[in-house]
C-alpha positions as CSV (number, residue, x, y, z in Angstrom):
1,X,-48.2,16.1,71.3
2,X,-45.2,18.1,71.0
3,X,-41.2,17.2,70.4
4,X,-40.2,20.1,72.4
5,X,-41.3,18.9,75.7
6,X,-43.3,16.2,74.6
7,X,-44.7,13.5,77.0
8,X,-42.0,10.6,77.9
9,X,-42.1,6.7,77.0
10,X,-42.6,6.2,80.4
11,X,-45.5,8.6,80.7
12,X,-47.2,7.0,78.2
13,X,-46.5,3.4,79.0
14,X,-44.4,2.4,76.2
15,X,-41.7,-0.1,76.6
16,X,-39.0,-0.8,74.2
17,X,-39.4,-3.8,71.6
18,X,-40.2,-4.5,68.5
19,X,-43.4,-3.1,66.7
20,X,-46.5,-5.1,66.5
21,X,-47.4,-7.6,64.2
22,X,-50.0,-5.9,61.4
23,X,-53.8,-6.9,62.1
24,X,-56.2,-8.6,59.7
25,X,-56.9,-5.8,56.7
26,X,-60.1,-3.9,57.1
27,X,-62.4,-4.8,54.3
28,X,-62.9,-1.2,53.8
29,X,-60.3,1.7,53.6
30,X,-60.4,3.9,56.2
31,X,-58.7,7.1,57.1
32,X,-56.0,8.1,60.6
33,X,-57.0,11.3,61.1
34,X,-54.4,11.9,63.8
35,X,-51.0,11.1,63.4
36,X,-47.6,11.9,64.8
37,X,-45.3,10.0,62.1
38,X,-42.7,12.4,63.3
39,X,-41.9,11.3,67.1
40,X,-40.2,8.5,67.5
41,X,-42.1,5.6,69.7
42,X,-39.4,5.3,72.6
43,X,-37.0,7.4,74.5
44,X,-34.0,5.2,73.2
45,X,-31.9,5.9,69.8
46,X,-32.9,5.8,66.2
47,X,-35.3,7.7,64.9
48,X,-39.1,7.8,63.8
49,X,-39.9,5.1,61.1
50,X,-39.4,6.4,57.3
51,X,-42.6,8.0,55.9
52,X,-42.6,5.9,53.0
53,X,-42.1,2.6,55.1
54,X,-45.3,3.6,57.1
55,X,-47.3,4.6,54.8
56,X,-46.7,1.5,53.0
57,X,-47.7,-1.1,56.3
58,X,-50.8,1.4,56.8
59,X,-52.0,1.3,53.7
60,X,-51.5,-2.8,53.1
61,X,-54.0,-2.8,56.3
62,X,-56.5,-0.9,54.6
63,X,-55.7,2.8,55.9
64,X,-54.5,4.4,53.1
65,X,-54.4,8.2,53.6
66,X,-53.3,9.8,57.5
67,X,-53.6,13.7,58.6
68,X,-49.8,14.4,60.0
69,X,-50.6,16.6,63.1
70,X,-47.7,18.8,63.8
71,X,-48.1,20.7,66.9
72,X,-45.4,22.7,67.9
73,X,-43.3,25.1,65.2
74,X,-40.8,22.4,63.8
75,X,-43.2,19.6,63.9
76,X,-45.5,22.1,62.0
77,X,-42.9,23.0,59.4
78,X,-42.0,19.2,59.1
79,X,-45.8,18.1,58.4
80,X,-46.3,20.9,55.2
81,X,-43.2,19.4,54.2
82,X,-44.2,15.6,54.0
83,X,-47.7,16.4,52.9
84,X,-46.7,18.1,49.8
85,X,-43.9,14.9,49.2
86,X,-47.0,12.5,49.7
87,X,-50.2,13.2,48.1
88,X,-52.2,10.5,50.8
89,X,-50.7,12.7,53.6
90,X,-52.5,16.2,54.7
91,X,-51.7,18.5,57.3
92,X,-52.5,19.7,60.4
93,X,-50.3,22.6,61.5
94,X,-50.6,24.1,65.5
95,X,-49.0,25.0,69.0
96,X,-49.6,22.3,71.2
97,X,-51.8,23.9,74.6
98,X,-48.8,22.9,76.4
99,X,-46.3,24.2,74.2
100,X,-48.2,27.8,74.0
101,X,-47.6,28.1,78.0
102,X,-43.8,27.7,77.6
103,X,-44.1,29.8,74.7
104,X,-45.6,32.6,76.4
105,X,-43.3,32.1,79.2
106,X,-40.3,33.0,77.5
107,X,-42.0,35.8,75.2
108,X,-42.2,34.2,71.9
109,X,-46.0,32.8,71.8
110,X,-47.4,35.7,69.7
111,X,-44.1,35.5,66.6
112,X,-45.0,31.3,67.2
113,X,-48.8,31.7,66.4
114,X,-47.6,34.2,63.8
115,X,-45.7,31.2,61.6
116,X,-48.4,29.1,62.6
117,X,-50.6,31.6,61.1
118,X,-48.7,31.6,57.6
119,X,-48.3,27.7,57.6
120,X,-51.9,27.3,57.8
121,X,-52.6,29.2,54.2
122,X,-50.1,26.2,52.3
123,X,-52.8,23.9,50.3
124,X,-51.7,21.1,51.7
125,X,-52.7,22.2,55.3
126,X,-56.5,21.0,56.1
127,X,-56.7,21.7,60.1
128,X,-55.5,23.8,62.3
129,X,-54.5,21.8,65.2
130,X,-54.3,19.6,67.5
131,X,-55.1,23.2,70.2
132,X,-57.2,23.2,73.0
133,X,-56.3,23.5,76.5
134,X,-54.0,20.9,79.0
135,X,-54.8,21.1,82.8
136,X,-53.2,18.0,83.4
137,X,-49.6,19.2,82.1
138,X,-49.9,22.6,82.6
139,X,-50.5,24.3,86.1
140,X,-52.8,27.8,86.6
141,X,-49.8,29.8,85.9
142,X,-50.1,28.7,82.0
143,X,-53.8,29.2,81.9
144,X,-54.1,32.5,80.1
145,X,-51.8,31.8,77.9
146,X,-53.2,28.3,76.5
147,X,-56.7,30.4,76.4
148,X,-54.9,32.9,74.3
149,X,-53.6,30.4,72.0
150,X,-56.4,28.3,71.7
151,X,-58.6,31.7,71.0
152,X,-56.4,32.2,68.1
153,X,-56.5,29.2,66.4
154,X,-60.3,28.7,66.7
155,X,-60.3,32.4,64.8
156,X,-57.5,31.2,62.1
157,X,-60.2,27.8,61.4
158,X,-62.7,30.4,60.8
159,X,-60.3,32.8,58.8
160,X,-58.8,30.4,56.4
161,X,-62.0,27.5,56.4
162,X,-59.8,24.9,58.1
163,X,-60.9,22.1,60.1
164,X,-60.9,22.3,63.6
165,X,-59.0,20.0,66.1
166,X,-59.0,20.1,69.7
167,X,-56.8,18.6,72.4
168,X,-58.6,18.7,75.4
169,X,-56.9,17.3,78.6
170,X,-59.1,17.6,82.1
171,X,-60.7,20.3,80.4
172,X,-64.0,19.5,79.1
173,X,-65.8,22.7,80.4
174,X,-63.1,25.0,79.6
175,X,-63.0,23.9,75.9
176,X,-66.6,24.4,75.5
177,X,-66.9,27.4,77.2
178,X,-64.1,29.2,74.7
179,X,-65.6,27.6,71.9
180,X,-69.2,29.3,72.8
181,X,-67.4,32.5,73.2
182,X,-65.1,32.4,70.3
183,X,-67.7,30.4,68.0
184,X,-67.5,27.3,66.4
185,X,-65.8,26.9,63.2
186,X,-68.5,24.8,60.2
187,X,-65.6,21.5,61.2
188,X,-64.4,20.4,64.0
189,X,-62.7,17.3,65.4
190,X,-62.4,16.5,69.3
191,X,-59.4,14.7,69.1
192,X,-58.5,11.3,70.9
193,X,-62.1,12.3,72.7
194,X,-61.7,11.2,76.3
195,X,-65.1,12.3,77.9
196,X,-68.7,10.6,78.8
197,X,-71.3,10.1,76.9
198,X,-73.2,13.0,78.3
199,X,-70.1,15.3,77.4
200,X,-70.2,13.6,73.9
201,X,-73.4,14.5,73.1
202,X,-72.5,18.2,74.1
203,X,-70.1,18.3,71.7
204,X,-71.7,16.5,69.0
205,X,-74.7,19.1,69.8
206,X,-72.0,21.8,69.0
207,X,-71.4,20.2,65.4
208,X,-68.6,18.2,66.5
209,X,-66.6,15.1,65.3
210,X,-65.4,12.9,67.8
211,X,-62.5,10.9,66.8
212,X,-61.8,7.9,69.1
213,X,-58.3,6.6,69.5
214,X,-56.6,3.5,71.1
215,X,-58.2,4.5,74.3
216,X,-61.7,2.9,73.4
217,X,-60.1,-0.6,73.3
218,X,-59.0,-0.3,76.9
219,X,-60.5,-3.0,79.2
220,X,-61.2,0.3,81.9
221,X,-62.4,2.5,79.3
222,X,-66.4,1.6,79.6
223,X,-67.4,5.6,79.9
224,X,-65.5,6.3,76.8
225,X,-67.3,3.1,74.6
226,X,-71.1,5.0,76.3
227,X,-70.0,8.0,74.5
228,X,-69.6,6.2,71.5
229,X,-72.7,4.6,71.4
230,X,-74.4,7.9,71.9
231,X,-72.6,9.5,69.0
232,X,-74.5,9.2,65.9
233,X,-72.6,7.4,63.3
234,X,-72.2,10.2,61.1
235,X,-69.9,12.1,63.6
236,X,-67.3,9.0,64.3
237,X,-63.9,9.5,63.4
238,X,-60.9,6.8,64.2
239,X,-57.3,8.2,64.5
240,X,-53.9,6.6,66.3
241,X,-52.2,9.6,67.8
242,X,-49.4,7.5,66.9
243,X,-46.7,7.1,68.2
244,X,-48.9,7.3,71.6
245,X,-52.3,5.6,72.7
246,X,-51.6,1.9,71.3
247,X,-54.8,-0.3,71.2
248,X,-55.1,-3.5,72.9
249,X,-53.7,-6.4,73.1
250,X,-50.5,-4.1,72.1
251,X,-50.9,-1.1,75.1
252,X,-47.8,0.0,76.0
253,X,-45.6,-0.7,72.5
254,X,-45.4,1.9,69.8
255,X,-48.5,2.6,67.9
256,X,-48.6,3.2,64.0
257,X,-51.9,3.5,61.4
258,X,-51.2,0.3,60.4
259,X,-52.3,-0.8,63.7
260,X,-55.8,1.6,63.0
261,X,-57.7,-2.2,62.4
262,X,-57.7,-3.2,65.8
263,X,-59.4,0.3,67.1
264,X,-62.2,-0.4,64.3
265,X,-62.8,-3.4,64.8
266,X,-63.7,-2.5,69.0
267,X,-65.7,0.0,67.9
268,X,-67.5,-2.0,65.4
269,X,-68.1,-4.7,68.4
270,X,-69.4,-1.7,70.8
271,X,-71.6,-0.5,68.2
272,X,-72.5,-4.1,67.4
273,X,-72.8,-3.2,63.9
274,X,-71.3,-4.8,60.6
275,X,-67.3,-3.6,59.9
276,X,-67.4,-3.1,56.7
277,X,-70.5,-0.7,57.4
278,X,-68.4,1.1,60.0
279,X,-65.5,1.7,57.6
280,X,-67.6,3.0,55.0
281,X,-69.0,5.4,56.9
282,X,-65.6,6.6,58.5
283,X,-64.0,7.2,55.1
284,X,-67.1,9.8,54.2
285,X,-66.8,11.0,57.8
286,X,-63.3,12.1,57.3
287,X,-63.9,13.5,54.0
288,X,-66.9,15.8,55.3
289,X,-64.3,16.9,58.2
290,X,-61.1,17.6,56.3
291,X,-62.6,17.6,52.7
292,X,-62.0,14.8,50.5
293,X,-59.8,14.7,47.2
294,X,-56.7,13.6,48.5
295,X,-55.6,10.5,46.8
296,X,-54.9,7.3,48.4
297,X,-51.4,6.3,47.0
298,X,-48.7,8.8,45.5
């Protein structure tokens, strides 16, 4: 998700209110490894909620450490920023697919993916992402362009060994196709995966992570819990994409990583396997993608 342009409340079925009430602690830490703490969860005023505040709920829920995704220039200058201010934060730094099209409509993708270039060699930066490619938002005139982009950054994971994470958006063959061509970096995360179990094992066959958001709690989401039964449990990841992708029984208010509990526990319940089990093995999971070693309080 992008600021610049970034996808409306109403297109992603917020509603205004108050936050949700924090979930049961997990008995095990576990990790967000996709994190927006820089949009705000409306279209009304105020701003997103204080770092520190956030951090704080998430890690009294038993998520203790997030991966800030910033995705467009500002968002990506924003996320070095907090990461080196709070030692359980890391960063993700990219151009949004989306964001790449616009860019390269008004002649400033390649000094864009430049900075994004330089902001991937600070220590605090472990991915390069969220990129990929966005049919849904962006029509054939923006194809080349997102290809271009997304080319890039799979050659910048390579460059400077940082994790992979994709954004793919009606674009499942697309995404793998580039990644054959380009090559596969050793990590790499599909983000907020959103395909069938046949497409997950694809990936997974590739080397991927797939990290499973909000989504998988969804009562019309039975596809999405197939592909995580068919994903062997060393390859699960859990993330928010917060402000966006809220689980249920909250869909449509804001999301946060405090609210990371009520994904795990679905999943644990598709898998039908013990929670504490599944938490374990998504804390080594998301230190084998991003590298470990980042501590869990400041």
């Amino acid at each position: 998700m992008t600021r610049a342009g970034q996808r409306t409340a109403q297109e992603k079925g917020h509603r205004h209110g108050e936050r949700p009430e924090a979930p049961e602690p997990l008995p095990h830490p576990v990790v967000d490894n996709h994190c927006h703490l820089d949009i705000k969860a409306n279209d009304g005023p105020g701003e997103p909620v204080p770092v520190a505040d956030a951090l704080a709920r998430a890690a009294a829920v038993g998520v203790p450490r997030i991966v800030q995704i910033g995705c467009d220039l500002p968002g990506a200058r924003w996320a070095v920023e907090v990461a080196a201010e709070h030692p359980q934060v890391v960063a993700g730094v990219a151009l949004h697919p989306n964001d790449a099209a616009r860019l390269d409509a008004t002649g400033d993708l390649d000094e864009a993916l430049a900075e994004i270039a330089d902001l991937a060699t600070h220590e605090q930066v472990r991915a390069v992402g969220e990129t990929g490619l966005d049919f849904f938002r962006t029509g054939a005139e923006g194809y080349d362009a997102q290809v271009r982009s997304f080319r890039r950054h799979i050659e910048l994971a390579h460059e400077l060994d940082r994790t992979l994470v994709i954004h793919d958006r009606d674009a499942h063959a697309d995404v793998v196709r580039v990644l054959d061509e380009v090559g596969a970096p050793p990590r790499w995360v599909m983000h907020c995966f959103s395909g069938d179990a046949a497409f997950a094992e694809e990936c997974v066959g590739r080397g991927a992570y797939l990290s499973f958001a909000g989504t998988v709690t969804f009562k019309n989401a039975e596809p999405l819990r197939a592909a995580l039964r068919v994903t062997p449990r060393d390859r699960i990841l859990v993330e928010t994409d917060a402000p966006f992708l809220t689980p249920a029984p909250h869909r449509g208010r804001p999301n946060a990583s405090y609210l990371v509990p009520l994904t795990v526990r679905a999943m644990a319940e598709t898998l039908g396997t013990d929670l504490a089990g599944l938490c374990r093995d998504l804390e080594a999971n998301t230190d084998r993608a991003f590298g470990g070693g980042w501590p869990s309080t400041g």
